[in-house]
TINU-917955 format. One record per residue: y, z, x of N, C-alpha, C in turn; residue number from 0; residue in one letter. Coordinates in nm, 3 decimals, decimal comma, always signed. Example, Ala and Ser with C-alpha at 12.3 -4.5 7.8 and 13.67 -1.06 7.14 Angstrom:
2
<atom n_Y="-0,569" n_Z="+0,780" n_X="+1,319" ca_Y="-0,450" ca_Z="+0,780" ca_X="+1,230" c_Y="-0,330" c_Z="+0,780" c_X="+1,320" num="0" residuo="A"/>
<atom n_Y="-0,225" n_Z="+0,708" n_X="+1,285" ca_Y="-0,106" ca_Z="+0,714" ca_X="+1,367" c_Y="+0,003" c_Z="+0,787" c_X="+1,290" num="1" residuo="S"/>
This chain:
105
<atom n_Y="-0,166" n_Z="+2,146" n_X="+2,978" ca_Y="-0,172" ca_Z="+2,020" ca_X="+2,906" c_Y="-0,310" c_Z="+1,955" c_X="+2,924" num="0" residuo="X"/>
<atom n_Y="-0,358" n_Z="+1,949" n_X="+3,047" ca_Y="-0,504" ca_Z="+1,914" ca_X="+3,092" c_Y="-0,570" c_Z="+1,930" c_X="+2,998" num="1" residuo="X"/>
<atom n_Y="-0,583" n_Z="+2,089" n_X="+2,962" ca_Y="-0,692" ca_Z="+2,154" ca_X="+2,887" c_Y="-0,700" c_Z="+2,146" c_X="+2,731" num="2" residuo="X"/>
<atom n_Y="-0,575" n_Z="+2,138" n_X="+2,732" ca_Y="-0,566" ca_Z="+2,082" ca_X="+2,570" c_Y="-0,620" c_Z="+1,956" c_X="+2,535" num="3" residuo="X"/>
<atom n_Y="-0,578" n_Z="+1,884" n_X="+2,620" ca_Y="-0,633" ca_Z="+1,739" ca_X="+2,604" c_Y="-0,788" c_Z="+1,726" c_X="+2,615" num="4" residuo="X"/>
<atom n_Y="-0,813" n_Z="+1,799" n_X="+2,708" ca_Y="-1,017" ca_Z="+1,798" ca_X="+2,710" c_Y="-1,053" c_Z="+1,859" c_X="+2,579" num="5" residuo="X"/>
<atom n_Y="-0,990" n_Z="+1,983" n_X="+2,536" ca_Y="-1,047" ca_Z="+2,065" ca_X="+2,430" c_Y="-1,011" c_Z="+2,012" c_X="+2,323" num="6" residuo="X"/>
<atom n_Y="-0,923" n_Z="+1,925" n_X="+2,270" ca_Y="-0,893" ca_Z="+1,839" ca_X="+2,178" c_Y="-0,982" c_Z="+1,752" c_X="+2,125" num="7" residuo="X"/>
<atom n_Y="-0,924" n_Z="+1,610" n_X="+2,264" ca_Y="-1,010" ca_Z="+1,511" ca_X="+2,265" c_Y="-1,153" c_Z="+1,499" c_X="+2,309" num="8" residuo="X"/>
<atom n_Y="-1,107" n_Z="+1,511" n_X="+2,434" ca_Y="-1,254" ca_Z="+1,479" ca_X="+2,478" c_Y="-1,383" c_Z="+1,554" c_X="+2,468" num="9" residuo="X"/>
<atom n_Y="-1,376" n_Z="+1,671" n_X="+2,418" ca_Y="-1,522" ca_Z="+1,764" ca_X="+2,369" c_Y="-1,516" c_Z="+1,704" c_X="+2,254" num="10" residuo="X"/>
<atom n_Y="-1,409" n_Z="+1,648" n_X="+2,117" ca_Y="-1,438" ca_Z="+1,598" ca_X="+1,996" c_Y="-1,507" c_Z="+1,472" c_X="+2,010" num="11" residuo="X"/>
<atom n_Y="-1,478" n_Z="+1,392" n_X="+2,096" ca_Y="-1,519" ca_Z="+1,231" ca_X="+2,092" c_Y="-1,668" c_Z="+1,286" c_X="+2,187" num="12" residuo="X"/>
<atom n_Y="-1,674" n_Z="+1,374" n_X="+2,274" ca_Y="-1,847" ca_Z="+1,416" ca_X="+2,338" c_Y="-1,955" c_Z="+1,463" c_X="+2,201" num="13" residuo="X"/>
<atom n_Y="-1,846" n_Z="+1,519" n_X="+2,131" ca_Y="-1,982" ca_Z="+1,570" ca_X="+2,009" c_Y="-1,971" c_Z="+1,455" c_X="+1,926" num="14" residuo="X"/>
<atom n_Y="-1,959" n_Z="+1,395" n_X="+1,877" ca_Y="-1,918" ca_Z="+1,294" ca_X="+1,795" c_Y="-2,052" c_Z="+1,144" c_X="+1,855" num="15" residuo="X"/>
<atom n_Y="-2,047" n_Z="+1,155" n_X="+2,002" ca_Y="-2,091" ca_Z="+1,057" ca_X="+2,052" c_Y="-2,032" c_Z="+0,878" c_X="+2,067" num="16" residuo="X"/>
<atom n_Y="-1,890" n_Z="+0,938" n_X="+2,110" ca_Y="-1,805" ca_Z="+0,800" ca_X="+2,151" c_Y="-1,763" c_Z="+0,810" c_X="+2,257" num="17" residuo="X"/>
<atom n_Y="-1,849" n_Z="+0,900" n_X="+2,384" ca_Y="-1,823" ca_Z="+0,892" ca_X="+2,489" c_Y="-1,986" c_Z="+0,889" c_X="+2,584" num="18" residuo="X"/>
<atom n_Y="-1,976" n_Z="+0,702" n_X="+2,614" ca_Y="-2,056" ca_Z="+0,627" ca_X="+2,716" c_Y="-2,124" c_Z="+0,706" c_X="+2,835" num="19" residuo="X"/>
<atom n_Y="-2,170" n_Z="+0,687" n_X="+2,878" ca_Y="-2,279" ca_Z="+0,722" ca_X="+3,062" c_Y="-2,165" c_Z="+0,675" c_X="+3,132" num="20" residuo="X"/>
<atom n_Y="-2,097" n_Z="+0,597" n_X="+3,112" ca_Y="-2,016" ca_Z="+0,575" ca_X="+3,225" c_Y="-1,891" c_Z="+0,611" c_X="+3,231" num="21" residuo="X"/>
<atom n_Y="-1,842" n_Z="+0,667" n_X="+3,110" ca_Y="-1,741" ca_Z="+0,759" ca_X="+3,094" c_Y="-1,629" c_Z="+0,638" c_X="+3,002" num="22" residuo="X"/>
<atom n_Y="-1,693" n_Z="+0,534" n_X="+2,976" ca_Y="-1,577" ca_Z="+0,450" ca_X="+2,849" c_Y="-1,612" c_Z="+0,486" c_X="+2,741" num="23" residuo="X"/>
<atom n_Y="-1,495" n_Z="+0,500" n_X="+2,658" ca_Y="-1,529" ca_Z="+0,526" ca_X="+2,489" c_Y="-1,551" c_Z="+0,454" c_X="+2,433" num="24" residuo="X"/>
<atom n_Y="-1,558" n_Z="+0,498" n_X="+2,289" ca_Y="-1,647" ca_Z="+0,407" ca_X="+2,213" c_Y="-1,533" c_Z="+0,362" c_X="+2,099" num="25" residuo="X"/>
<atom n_Y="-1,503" n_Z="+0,236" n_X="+2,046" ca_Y="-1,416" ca_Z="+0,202" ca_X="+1,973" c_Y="-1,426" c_Z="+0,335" c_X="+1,853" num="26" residuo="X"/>
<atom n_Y="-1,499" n_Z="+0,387" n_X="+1,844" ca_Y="-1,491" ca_Z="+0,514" ca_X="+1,703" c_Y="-1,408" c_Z="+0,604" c_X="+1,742" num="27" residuo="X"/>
<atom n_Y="-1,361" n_Z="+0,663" n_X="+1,875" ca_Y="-1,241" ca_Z="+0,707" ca_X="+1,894" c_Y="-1,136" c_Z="+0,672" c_X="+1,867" num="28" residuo="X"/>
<atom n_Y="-1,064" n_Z="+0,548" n_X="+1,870" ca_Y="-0,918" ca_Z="+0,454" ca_X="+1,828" c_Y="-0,931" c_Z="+0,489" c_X="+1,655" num="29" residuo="X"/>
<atom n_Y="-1,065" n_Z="+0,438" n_X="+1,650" ca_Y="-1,081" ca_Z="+0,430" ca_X="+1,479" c_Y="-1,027" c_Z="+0,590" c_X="+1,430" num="30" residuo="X"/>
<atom n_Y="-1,099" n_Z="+0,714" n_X="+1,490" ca_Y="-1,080" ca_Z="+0,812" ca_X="+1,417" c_Y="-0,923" c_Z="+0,868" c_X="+1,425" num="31" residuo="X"/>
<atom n_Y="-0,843" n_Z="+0,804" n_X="+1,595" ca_Y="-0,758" ca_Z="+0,862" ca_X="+1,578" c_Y="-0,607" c_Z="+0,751" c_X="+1,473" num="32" residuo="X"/>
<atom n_Y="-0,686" n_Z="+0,608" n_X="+1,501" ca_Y="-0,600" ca_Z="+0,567" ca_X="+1,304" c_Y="-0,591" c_Z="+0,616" c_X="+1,240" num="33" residuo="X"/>
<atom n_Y="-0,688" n_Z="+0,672" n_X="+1,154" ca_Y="-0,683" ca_Z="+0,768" ca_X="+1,065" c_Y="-0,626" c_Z="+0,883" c_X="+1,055" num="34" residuo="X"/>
<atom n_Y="-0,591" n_Z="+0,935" n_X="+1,144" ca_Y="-0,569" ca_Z="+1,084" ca_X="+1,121" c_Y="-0,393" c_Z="+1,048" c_X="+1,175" num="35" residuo="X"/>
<atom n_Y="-0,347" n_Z="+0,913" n_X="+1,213" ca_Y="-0,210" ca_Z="+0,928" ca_X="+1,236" c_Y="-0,138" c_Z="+0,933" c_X="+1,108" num="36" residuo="X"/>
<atom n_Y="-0,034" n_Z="+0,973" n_X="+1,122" ca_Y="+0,003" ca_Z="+0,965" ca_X="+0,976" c_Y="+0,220" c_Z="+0,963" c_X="+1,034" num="37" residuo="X"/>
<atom n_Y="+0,314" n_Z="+0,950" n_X="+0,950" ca_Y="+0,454" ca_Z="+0,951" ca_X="+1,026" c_Y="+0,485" c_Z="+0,972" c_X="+0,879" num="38" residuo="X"/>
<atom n_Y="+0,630" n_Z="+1,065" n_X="+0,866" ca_Y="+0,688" ca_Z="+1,073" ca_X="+0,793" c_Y="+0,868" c_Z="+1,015" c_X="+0,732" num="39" residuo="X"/>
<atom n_Y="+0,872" n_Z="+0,971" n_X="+0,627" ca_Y="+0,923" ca_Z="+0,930" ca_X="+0,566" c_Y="+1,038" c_Z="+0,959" c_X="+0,447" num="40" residuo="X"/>
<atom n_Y="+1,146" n_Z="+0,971" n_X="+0,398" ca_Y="+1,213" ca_Z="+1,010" ca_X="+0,335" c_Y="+1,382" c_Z="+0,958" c_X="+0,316" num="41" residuo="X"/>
<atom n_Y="+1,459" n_Z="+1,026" n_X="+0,215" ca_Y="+1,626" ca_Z="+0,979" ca_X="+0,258" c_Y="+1,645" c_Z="+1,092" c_X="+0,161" num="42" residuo="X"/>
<atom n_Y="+1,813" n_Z="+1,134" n_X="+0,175" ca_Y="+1,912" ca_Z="+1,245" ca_X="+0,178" c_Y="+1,871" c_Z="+1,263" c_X="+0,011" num="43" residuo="X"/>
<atom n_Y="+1,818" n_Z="+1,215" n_X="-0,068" ca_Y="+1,805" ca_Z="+1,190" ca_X="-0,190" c_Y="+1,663" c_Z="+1,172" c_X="-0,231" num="44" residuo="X"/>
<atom n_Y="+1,572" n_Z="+1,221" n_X="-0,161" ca_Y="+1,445" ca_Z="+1,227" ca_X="-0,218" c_Y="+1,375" c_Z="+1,325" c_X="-0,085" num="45" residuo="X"/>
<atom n_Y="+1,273" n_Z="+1,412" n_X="-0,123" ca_Y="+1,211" ca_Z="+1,482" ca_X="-0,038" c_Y="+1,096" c_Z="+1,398" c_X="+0,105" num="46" residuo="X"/>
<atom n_Y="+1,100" n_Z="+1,483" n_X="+0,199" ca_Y="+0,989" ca_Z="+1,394" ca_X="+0,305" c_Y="+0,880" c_Z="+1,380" c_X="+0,248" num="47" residuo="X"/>
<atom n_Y="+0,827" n_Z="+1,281" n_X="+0,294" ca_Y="+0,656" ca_Z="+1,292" ca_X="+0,261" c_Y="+0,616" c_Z="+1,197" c_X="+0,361" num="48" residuo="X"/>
<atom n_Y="+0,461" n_Z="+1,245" n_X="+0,400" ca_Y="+0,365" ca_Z="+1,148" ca_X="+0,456" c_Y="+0,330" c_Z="+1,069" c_X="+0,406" num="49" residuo="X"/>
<atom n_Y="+0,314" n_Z="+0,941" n_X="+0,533" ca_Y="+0,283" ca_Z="+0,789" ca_X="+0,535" c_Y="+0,196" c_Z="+0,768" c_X="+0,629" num="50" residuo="X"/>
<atom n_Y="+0,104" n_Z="+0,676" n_X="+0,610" ca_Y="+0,040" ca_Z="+0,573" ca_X="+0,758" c_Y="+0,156" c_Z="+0,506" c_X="+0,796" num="51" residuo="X"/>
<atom n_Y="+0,143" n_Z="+0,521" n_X="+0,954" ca_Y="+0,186" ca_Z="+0,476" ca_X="+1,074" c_Y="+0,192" c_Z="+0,340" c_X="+1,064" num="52" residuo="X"/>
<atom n_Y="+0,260" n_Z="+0,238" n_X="+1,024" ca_Y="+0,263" ca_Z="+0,122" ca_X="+1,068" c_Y="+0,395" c_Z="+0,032" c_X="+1,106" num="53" residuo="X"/>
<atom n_Y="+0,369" n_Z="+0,057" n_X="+1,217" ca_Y="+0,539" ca_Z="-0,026" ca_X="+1,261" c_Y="+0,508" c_Z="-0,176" c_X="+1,336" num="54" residuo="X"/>
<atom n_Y="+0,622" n_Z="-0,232" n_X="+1,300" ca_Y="+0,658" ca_Z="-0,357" ca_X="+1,316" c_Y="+0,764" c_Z="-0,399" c_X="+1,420" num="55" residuo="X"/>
<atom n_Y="+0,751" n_Z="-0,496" n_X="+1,446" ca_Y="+0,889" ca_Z="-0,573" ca_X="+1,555" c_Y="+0,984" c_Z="-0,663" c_X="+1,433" num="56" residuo="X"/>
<atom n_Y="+1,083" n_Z="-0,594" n_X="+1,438" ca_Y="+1,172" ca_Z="-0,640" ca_X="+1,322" c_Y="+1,204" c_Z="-0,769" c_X="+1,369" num="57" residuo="X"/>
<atom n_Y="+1,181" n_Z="-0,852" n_X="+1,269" ca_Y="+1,240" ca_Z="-0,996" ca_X="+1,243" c_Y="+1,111" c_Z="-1,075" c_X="+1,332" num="58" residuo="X"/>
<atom n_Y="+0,997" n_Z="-1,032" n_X="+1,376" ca_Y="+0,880" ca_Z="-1,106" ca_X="+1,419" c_Y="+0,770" c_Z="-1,075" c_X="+1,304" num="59" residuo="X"/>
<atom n_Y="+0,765" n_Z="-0,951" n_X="+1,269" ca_Y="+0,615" ca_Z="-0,918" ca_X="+1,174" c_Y="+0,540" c_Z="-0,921" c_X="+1,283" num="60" residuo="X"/>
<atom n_Y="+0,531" n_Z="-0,891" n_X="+1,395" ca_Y="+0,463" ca_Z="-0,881" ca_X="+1,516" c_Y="+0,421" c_Z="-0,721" c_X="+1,463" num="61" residuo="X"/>
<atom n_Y="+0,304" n_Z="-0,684" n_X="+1,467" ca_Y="+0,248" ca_Z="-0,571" ca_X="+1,469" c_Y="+0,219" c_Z="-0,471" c_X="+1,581" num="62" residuo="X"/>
<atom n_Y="+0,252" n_Z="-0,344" n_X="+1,601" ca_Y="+0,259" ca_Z="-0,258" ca_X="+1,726" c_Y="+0,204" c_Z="-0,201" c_X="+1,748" num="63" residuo="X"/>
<atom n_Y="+0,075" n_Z="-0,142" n_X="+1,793" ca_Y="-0,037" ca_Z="-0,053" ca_X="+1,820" c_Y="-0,001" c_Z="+0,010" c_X="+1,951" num="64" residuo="X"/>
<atom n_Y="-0,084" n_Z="+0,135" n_X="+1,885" ca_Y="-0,082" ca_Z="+0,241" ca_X="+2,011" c_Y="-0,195" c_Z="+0,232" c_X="+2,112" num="65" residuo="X"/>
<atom n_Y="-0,156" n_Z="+0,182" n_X="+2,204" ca_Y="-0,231" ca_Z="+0,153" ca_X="+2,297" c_Y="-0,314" c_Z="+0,264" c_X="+2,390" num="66" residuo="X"/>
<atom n_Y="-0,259" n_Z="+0,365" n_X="+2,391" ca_Y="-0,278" ca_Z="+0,416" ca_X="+2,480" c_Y="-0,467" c_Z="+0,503" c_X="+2,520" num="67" residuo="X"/>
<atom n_Y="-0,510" n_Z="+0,468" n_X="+2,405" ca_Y="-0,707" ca_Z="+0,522" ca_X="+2,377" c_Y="-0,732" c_Z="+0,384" c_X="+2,450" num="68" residuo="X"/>
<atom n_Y="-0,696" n_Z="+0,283" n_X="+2,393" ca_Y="-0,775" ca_Z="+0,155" ca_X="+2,441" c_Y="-0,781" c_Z="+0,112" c_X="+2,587" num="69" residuo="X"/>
<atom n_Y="-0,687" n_Z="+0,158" n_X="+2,655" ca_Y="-0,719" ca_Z="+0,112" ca_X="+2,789" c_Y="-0,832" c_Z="+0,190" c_X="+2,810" num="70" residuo="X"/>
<atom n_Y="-0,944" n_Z="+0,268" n_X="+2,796" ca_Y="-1,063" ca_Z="+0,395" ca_X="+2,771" c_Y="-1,176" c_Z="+0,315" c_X="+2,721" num="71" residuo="X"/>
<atom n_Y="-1,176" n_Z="+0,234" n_X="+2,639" ca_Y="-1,242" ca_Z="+0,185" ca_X="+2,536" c_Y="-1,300" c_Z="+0,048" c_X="+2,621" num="72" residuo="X"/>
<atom n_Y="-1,468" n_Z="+0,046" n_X="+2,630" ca_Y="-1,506" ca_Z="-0,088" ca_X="+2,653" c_Y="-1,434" c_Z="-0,255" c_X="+2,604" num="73" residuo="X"/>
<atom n_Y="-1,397" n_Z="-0,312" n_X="+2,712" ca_Y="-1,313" ca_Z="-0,437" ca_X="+2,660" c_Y="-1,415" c_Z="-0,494" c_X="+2,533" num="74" residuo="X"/>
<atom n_Y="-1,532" n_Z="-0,501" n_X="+2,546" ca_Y="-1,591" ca_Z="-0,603" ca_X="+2,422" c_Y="-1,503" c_Z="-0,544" c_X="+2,290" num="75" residuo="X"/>
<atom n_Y="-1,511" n_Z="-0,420" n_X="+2,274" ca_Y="-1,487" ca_Z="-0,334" ca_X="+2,158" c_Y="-1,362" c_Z="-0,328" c_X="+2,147" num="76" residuo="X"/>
<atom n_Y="-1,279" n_Z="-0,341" n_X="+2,250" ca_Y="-1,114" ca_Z="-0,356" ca_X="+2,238" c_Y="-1,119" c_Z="-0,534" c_X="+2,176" num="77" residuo="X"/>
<atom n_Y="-1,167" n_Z="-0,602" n_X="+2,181" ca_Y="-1,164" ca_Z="-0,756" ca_X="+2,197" c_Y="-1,176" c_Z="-0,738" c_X="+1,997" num="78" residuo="X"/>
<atom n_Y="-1,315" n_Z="-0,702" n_X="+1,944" ca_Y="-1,341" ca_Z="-0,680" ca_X="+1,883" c_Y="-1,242" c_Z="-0,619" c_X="+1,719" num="79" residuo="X"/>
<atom n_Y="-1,185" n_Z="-0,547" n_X="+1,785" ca_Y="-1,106" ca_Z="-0,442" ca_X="+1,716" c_Y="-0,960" c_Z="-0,498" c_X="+1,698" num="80" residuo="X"/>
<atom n_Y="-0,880" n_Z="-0,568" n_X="+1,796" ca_Y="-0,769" ca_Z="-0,609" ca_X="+1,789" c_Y="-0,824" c_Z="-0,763" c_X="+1,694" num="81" residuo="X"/>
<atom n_Y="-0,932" n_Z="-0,853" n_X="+1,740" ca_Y="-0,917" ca_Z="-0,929" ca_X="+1,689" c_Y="-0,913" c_Z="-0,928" c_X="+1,488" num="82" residuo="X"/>
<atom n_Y="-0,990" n_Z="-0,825" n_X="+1,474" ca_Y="-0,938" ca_Z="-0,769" ca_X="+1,308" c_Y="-0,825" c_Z="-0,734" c_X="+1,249" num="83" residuo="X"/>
<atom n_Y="-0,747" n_Z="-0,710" n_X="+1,393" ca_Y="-0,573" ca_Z="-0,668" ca_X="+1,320" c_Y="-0,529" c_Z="-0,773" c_X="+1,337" num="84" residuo="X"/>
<atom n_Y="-0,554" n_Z="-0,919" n_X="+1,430" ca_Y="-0,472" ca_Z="-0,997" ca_X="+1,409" c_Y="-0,507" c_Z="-1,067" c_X="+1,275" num="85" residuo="X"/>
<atom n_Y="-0,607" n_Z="-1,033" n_X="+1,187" ca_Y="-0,603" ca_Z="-1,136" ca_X="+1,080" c_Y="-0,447" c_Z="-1,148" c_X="+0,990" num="86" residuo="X"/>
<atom n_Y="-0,401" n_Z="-1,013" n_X="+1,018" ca_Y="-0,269" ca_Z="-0,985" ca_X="+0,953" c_Y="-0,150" c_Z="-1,003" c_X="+1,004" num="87" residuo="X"/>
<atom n_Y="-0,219" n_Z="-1,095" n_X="+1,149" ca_Y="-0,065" ca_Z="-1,126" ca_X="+1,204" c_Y="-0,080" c_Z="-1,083" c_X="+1,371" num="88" residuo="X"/>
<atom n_Y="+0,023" n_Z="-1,161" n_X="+1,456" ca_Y="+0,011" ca_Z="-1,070" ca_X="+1,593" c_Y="+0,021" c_Z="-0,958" c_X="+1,607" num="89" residuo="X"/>
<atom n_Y="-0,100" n_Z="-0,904" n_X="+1,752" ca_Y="-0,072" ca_Z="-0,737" ca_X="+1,793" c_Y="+0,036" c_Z="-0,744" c_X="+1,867" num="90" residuo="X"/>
<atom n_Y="+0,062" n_Z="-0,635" n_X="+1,931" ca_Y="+0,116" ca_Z="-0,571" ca_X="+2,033" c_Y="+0,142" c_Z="-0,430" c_X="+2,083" num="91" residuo="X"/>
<atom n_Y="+0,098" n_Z="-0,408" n_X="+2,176" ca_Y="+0,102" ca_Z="-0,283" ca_X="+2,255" c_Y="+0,216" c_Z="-0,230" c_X="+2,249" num="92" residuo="X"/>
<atom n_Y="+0,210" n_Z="-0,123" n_X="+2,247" ca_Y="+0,320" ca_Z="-0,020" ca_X="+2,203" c_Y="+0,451" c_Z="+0,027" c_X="+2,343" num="93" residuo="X"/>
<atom n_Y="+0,347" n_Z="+0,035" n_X="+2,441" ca_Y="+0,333" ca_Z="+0,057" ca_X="+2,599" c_Y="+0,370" c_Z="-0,055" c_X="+2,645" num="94" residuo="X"/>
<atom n_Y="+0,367" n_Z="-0,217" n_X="+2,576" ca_Y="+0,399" ca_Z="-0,301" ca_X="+2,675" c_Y="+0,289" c_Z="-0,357" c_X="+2,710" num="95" residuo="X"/>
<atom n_Y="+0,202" n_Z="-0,319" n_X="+2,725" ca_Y="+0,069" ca_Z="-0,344" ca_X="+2,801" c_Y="+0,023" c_Z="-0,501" c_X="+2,729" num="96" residuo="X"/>
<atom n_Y="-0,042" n_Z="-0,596" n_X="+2,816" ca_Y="-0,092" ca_Z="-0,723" ca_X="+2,700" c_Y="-0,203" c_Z="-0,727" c_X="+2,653" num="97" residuo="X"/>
<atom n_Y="-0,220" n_Z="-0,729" n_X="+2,548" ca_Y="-0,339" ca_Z="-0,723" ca_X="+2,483" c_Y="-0,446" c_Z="-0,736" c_X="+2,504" num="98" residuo="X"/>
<atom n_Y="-0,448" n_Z="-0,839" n_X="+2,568" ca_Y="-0,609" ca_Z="-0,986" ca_X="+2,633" c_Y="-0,605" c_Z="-0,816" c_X="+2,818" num="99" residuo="X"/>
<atom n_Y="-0,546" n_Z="-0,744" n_X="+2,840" ca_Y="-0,566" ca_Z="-0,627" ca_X="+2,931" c_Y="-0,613" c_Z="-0,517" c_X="+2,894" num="100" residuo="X"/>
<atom n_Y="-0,655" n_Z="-0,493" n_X="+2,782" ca_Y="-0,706" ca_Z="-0,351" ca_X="+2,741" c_Y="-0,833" c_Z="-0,345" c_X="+2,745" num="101" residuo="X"/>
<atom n_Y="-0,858" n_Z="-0,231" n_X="+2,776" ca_Y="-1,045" ca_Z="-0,203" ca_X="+2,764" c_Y="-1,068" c_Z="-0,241" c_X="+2,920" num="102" residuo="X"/>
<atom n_Y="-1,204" n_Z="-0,164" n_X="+2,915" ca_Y="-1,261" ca_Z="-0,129" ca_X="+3,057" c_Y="-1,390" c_Z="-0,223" c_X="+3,026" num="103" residuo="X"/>
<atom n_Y="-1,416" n_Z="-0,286" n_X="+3,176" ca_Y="-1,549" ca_Z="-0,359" ca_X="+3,169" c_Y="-1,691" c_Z="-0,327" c_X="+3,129" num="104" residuo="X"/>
């Protein structure tokens, strides 16, 4: 599992150049892996198909992000990045984790 995860991620985000001297990433990691999430969708009466990922806290419109790149990610750039999703409303960590806690110094 280790190795997958280095040979995955972390040689993609090293060539790419979203990985710091000090070993924090660079918000273009979260960004690339938005993009490429995708969840699927369907009922007994129409075929599956792919969707973007966007889930909600039913009956808040509280918005749920995957937290789990950003604790990696310099806090300015976590600060940065969440504050653009809240234009559409509150975040929240997926993990639980609180928001105003993500990102490395």
């Amino acid at each position: 599992m280790r190795r997958y995860v280095r040979d995955t991620y972390c040689a993609l985000f090293e060539r790419n150049g979203w990985v710091y001297g000090d070993g924090a990433l660079s918000i273009a990691a979260q960004k690339w892996l938005d993009k490429g999430g995708s969840c699927a969708t369907g009922s007994n009466s129409e075929p599956t198909r792919t969707v973007p990922c966007e889930q909600t806290n039913p009956g808040t419109g509280t918005r749920i992000i995957d937290c789990a790149l950003l604790h990696h990610i310099r806090r300015s750039e976590v600060i940065a990045y969440v504050a653009g999703l809240r234009r559409d409303g509150d975040v929240q960590c997926d993990d639980g984790t609180p928001v105003d806690e993500l990102g490395v110094p």
